[in-house]
N, CA, C and O atoms as a GROMACS GRO file, in nm:
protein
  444
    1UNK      N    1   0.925  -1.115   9.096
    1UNK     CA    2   0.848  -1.093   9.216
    1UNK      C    3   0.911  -1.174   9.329
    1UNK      O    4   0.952  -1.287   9.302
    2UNK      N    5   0.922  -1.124   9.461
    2UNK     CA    6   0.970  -1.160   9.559
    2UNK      C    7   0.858  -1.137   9.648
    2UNK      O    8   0.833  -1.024   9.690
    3UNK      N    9   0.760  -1.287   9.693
    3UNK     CA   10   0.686  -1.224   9.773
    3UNK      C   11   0.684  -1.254   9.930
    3UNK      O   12   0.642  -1.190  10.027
    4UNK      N   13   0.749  -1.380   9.915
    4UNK     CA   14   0.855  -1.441  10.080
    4UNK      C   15   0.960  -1.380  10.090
    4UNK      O   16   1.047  -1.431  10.019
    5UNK      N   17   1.005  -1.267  10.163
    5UNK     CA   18   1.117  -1.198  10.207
    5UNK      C   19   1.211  -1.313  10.258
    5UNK      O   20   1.152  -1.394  10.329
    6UNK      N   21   1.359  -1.339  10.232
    6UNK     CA   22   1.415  -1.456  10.328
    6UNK      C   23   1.407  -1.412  10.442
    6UNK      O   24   1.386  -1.299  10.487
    7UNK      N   25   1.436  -1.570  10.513
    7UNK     CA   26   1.476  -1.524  10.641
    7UNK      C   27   1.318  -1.487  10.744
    7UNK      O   28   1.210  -1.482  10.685
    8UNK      N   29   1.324  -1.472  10.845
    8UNK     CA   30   1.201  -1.498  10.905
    8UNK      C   31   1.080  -1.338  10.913
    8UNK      O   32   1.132  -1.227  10.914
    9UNK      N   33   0.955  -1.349  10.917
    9UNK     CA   34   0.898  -1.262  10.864
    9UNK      C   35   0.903  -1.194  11.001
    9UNK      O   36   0.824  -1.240  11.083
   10UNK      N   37   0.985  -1.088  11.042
   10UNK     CA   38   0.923  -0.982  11.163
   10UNK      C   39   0.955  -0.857  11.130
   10UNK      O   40   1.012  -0.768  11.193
   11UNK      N   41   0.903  -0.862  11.005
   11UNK     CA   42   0.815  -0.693  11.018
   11UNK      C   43   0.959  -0.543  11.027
   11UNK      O   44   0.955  -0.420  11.020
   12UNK      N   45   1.032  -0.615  11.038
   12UNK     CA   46   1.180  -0.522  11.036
   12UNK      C   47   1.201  -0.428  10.857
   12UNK      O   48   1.228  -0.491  10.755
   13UNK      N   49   1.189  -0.331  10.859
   13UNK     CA   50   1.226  -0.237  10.750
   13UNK      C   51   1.291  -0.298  10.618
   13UNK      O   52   1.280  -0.255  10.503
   14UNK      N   53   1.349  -0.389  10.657
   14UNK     CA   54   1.495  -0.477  10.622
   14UNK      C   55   1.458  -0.588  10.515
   14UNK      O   56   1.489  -0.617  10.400
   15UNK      N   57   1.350  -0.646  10.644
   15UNK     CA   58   1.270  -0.776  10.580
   15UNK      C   59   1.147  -0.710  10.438
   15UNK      O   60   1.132  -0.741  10.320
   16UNK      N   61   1.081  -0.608  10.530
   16UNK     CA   62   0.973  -0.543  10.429
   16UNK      C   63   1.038  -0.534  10.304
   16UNK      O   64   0.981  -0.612  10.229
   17UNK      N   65   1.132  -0.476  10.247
   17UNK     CA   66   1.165  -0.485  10.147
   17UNK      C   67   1.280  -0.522  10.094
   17UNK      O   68   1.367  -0.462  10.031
   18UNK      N   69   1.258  -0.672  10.144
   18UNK     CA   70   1.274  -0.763  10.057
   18UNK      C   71   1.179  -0.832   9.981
   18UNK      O   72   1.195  -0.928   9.906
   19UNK      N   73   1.060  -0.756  10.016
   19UNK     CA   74   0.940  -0.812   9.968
   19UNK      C   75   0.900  -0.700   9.846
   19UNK      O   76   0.873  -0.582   9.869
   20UNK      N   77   0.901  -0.749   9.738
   20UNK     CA   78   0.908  -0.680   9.633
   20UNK      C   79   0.873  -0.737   9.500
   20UNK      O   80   0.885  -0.855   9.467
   21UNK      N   81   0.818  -0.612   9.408
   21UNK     CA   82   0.711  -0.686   9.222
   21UNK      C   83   0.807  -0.582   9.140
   21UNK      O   84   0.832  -0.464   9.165
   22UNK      N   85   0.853  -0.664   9.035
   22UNK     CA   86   0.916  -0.572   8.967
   22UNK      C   87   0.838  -0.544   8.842
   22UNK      O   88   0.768  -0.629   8.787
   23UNK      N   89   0.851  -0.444   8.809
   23UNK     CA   90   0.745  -0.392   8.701
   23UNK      C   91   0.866  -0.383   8.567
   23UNK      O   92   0.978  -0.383   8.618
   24UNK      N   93   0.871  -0.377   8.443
   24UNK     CA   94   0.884  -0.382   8.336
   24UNK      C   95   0.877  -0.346   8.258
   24UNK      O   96   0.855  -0.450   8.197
   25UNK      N   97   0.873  -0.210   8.126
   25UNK     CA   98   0.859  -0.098   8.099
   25UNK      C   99   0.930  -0.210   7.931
   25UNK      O  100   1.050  -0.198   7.906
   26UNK      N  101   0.832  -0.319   7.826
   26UNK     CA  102   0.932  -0.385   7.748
   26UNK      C  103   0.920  -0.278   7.612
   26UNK      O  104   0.982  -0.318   7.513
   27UNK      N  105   0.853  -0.158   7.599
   27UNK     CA  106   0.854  -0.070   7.465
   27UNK      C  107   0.966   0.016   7.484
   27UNK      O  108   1.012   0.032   7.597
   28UNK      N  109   1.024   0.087   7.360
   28UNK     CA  110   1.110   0.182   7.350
   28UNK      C  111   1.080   0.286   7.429
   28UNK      O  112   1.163   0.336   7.506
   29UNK      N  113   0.933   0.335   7.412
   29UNK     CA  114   0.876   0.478   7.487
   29UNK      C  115   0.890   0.461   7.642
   29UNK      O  116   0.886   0.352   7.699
   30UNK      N  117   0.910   0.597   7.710
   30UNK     CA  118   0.883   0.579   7.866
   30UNK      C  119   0.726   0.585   7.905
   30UNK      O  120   0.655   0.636   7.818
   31UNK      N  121   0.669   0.546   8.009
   31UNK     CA  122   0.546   0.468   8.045
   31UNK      C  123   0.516   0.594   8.173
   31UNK      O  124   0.557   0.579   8.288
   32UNK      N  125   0.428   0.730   8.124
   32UNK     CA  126   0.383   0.743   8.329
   32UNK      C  127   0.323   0.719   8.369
   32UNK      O  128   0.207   0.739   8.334
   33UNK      N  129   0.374   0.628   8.523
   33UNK     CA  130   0.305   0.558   8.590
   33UNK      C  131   0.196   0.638   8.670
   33UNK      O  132   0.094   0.590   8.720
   34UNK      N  133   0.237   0.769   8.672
   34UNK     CA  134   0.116   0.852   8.792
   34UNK      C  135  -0.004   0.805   8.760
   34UNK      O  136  -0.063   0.806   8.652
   35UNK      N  137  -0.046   0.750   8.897
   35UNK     CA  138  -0.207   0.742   8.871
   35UNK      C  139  -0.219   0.578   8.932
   35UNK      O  140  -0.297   0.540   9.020
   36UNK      N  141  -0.108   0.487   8.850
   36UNK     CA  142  -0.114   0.379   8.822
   36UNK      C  143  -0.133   0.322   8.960
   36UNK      O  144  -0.116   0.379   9.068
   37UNK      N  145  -0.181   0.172   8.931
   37UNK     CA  146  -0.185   0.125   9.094
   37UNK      C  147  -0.129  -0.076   9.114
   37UNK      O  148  -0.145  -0.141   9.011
   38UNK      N  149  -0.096  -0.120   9.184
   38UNK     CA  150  -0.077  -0.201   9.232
   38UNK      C  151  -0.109  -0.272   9.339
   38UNK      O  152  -0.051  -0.249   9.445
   39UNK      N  153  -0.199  -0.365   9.330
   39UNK     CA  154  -0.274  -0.425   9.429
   39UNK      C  155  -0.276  -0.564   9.445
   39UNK      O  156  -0.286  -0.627   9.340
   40UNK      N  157  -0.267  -0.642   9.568
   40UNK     CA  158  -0.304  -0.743   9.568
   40UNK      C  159  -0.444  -0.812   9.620
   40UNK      O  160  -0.527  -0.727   9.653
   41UNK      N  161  -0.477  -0.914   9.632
   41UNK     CA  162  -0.619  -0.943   9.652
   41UNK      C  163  -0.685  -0.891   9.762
   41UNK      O  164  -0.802  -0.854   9.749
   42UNK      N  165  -0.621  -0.881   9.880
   42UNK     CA  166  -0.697  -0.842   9.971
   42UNK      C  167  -0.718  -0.697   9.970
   42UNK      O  168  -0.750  -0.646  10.078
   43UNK      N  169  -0.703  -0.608   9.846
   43UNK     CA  170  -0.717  -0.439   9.838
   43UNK      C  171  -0.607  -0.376   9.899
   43UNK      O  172  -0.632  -0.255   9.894
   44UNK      N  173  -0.507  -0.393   9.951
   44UNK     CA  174  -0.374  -0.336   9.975
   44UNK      C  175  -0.350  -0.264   9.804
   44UNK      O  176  -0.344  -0.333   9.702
   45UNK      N  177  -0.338  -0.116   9.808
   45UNK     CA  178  -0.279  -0.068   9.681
   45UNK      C  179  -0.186   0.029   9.688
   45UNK      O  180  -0.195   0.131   9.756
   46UNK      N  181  -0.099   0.000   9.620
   46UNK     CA  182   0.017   0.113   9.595
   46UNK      C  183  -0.026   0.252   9.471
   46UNK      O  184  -0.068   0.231   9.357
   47UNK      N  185  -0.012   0.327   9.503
   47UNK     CA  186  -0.019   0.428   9.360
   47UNK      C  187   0.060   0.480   9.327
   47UNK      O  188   0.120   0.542   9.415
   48UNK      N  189   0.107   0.491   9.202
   48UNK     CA  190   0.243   0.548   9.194
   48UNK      C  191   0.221   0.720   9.204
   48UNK      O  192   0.121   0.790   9.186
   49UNK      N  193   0.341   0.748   9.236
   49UNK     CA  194   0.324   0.909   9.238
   49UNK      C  195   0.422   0.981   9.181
   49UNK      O  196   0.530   0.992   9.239
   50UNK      N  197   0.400   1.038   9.064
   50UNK     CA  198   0.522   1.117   8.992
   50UNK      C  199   0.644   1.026   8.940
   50UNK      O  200   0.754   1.062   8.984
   51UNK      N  201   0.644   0.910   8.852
   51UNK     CA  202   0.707   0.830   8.808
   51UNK      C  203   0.668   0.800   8.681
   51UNK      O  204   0.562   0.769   8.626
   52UNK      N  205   0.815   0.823   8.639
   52UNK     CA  206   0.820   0.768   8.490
   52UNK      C  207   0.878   0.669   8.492
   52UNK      O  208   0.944   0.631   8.589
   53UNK      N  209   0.856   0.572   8.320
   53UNK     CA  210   0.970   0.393   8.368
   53UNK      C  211   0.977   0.451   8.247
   53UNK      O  212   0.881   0.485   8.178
   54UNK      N  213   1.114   0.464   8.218
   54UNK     CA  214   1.213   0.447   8.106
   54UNK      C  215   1.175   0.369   8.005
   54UNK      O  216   1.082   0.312   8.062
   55UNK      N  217   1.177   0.314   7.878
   55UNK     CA  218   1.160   0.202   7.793
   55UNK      C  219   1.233   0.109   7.817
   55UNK      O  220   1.340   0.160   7.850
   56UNK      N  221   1.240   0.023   7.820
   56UNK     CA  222   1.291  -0.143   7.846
   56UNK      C  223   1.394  -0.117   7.998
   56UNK      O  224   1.511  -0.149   8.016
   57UNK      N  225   1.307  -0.056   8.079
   57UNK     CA  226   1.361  -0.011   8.215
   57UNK      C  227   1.269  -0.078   8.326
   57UNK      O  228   1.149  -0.064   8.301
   58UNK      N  229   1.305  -0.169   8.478
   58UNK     CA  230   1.245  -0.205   8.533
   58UNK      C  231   1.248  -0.129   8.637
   58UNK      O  232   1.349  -0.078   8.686
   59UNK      N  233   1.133  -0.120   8.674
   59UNK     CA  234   1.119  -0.077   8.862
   59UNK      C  235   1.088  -0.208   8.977
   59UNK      O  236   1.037  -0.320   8.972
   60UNK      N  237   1.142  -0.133   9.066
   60UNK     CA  238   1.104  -0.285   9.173
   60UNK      C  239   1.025  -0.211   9.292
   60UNK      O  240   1.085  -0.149   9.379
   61UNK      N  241   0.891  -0.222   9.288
   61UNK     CA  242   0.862  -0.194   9.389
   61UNK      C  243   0.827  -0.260   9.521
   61UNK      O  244   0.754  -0.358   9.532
   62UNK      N  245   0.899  -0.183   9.640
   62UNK     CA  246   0.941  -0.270   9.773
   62UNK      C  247   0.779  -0.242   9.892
   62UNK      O  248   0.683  -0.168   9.870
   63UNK      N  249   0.797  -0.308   9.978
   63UNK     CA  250   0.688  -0.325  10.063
   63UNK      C  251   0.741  -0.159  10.151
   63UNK      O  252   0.681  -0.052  10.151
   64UNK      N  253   0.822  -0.182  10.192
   64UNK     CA  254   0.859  -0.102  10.346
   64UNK      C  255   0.910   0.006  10.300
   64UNK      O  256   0.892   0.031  10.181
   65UNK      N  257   0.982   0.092  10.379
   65UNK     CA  258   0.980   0.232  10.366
   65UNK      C  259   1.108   0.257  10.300
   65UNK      O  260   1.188   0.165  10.321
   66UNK      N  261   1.157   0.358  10.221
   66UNK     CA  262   1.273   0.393  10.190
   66UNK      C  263   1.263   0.516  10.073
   66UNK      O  264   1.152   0.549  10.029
   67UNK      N  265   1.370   0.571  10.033
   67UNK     CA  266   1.417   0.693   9.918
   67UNK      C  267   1.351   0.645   9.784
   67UNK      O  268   1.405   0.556   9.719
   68UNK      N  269   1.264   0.688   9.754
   68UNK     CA  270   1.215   0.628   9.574
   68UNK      C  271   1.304   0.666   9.501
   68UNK      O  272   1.339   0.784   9.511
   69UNK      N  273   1.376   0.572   9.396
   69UNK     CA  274   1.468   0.627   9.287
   69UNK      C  275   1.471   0.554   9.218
   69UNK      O  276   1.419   0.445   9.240
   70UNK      N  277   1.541   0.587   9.092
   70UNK     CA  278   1.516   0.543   8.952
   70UNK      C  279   1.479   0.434   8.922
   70UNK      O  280   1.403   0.404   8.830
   71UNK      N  281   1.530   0.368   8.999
   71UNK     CA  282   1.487   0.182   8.968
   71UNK      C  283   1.432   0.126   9.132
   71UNK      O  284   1.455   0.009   9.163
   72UNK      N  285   1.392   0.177   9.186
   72UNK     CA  286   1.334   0.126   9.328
   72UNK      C  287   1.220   0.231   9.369
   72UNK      O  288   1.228   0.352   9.353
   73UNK      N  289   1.113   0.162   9.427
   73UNK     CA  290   1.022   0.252   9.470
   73UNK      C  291   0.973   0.202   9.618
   73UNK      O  292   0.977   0.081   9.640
   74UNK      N  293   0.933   0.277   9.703
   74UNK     CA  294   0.879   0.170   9.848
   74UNK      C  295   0.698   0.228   9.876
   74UNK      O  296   0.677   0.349   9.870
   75UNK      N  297   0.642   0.182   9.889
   75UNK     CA  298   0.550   0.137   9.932
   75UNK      C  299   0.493   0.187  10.042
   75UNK      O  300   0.371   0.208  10.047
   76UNK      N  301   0.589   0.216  10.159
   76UNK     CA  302   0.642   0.280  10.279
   76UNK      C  303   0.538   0.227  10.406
   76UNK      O  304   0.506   0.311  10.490
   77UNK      N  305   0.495   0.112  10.416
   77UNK     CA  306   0.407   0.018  10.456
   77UNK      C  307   0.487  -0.050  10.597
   77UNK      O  308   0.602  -0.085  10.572
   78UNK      N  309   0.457  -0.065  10.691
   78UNK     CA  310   0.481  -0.142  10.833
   78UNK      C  311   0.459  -0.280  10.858
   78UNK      O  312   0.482  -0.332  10.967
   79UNK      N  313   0.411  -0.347  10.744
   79UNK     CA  314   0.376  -0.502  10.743
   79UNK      C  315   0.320  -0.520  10.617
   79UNK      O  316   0.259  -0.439  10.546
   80UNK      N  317   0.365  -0.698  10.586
   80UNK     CA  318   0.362  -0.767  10.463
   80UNK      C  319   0.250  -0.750  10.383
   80UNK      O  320   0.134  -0.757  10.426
   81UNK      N  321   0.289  -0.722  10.232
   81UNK     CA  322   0.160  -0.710  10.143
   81UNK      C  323   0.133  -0.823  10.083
   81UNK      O  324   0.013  -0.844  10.064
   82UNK      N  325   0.205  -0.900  10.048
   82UNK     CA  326   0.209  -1.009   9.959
   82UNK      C  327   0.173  -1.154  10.053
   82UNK      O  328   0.260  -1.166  10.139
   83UNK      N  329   0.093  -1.242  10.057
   83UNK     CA  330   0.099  -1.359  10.059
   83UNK      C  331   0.197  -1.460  10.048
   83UNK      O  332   0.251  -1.485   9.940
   84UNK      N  333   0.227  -1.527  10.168
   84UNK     CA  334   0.353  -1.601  10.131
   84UNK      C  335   0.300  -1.759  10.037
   84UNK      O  336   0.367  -1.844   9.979
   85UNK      N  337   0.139  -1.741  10.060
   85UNK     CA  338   0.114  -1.909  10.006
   85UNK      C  339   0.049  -1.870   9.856
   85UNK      O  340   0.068  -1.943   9.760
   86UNK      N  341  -0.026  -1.753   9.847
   86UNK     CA  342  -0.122  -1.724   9.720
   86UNK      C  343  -0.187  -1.603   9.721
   86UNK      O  344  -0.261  -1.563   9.810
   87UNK      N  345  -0.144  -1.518   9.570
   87UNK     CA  346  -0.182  -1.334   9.596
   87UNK      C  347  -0.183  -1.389   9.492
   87UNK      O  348  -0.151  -1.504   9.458
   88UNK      N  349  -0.233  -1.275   9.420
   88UNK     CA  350  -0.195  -1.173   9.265
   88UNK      C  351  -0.189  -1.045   9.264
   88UNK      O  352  -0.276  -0.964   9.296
   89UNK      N  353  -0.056  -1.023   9.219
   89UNK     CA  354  -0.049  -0.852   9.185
   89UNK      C  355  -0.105  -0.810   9.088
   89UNK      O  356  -0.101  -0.869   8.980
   90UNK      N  357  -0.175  -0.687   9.111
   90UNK     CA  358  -0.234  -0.674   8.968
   90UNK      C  359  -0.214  -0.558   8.944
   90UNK      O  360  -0.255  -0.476   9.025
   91UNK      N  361  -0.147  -0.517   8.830
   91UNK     CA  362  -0.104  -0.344   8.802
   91UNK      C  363  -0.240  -0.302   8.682
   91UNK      O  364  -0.275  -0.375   8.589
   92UNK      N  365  -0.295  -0.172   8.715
   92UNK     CA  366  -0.340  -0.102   8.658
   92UNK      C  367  -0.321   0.009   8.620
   92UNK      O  368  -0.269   0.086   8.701
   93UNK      N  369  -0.352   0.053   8.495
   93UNK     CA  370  -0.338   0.222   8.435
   93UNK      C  371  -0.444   0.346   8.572
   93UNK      O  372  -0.479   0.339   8.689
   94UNK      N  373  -0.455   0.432   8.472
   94UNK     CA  374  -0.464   0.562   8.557
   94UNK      C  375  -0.602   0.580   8.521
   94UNK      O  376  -0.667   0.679   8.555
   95UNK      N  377  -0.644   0.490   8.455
   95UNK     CA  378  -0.819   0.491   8.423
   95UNK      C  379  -0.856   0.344   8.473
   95UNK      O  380  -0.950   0.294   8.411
   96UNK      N  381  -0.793   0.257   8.585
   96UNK     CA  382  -0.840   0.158   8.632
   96UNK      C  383  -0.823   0.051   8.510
   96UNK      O  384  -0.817  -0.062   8.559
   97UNK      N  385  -0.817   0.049   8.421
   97UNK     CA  386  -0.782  -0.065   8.345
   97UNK      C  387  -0.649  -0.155   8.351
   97UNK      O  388  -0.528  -0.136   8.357
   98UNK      N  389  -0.724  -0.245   8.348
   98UNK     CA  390  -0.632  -0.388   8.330
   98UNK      C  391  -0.505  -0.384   8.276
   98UNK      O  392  -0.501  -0.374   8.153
   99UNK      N  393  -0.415  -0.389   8.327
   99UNK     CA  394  -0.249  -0.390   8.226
   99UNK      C  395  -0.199  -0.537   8.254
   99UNK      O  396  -0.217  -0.617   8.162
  100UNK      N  397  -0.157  -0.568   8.333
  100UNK     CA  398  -0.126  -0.688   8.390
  100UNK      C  399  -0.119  -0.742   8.536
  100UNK      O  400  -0.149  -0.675   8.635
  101UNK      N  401  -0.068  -0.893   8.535
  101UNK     CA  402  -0.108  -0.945   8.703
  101UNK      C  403  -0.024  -1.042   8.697
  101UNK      O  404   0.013  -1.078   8.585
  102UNK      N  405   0.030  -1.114   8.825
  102UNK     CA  406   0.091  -1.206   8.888
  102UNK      C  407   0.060  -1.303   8.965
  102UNK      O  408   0.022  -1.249   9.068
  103UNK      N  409   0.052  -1.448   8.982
  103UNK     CA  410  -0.046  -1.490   9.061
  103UNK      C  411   0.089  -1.591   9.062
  103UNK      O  412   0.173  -1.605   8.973
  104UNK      N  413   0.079  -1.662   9.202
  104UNK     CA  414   0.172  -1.776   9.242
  104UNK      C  415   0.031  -1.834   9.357
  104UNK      O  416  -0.044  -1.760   9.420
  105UNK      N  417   0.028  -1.980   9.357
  105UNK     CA  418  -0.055  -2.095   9.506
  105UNK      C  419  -0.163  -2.060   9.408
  105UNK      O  420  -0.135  -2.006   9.301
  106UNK      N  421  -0.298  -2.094   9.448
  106UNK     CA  422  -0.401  -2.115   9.388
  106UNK      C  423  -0.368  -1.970   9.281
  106UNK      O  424  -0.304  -1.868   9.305
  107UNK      N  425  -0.445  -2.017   9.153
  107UNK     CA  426  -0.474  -1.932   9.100
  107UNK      C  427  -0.611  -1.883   9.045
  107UNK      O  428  -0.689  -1.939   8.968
  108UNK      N  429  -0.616  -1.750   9.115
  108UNK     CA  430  -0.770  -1.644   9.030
  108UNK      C  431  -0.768  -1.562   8.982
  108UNK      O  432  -0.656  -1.513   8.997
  109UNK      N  433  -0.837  -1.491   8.914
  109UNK     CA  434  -0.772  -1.378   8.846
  109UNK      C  435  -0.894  -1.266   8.863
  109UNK      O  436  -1.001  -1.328   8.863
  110UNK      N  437  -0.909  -1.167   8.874
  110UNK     CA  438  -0.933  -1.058   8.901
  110UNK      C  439  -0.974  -0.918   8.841
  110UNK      O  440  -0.978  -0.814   8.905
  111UNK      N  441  -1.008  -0.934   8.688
  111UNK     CA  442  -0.952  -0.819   8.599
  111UNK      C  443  -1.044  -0.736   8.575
  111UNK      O  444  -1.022  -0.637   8.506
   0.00000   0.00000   0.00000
């Protein structure tokens, strides 16, 4: 997870994604994500749309706008999702359940 983009935060396409959660796919089987969602605390959510993750294949999904492909996905967002002092990402299945989360600065959890 990259949730401080370097370099100074203005909102440039560039910077957005560098701001990025990489997701992780650690079984043999491929995983579809349709449905799935990604959120951090303040309700900012991503959903995936028409994506499969390979088995022991990562995706990185970026804040800002760009081409979704095999190993990158964007978000396609105009300003920062992530907290530079304290978030948690939290990925869920396609029935809202709990899969996993990320938390860096205070930690709470959410599930």
């Amino acid at each position: 997870m990259q949730y401080d983009s370097p370099g100074w935060d203005n909102r440039s396409n560039r910077s957005l994604n560098q701001e990025w959660v990489e997701i992780t796919n650690n079984t043999r089987r491929s995983v579809n994500l349709e449905g799935w969602t990604l959120a951090d605390e303040d309700g900012h959510t991503y959903t995936f749309d028409h994506y499969r993750l390979a088995g022991r294949a990562t995706v990185r999904v970026h804040t800002g706008i760009g081409h979704d492909t095999r190993h990158d996905v964007y978000q396609d967002r105009r300003a920062y999702v992530w907290d530079n002092r304290f978030d948690t990402a939290t990925l869920r299945n396609d029935r809202n359940r709990f899969v996993d989360d990320a938390s860096w600065g205070r930690h709470h959890y959410r599930r």
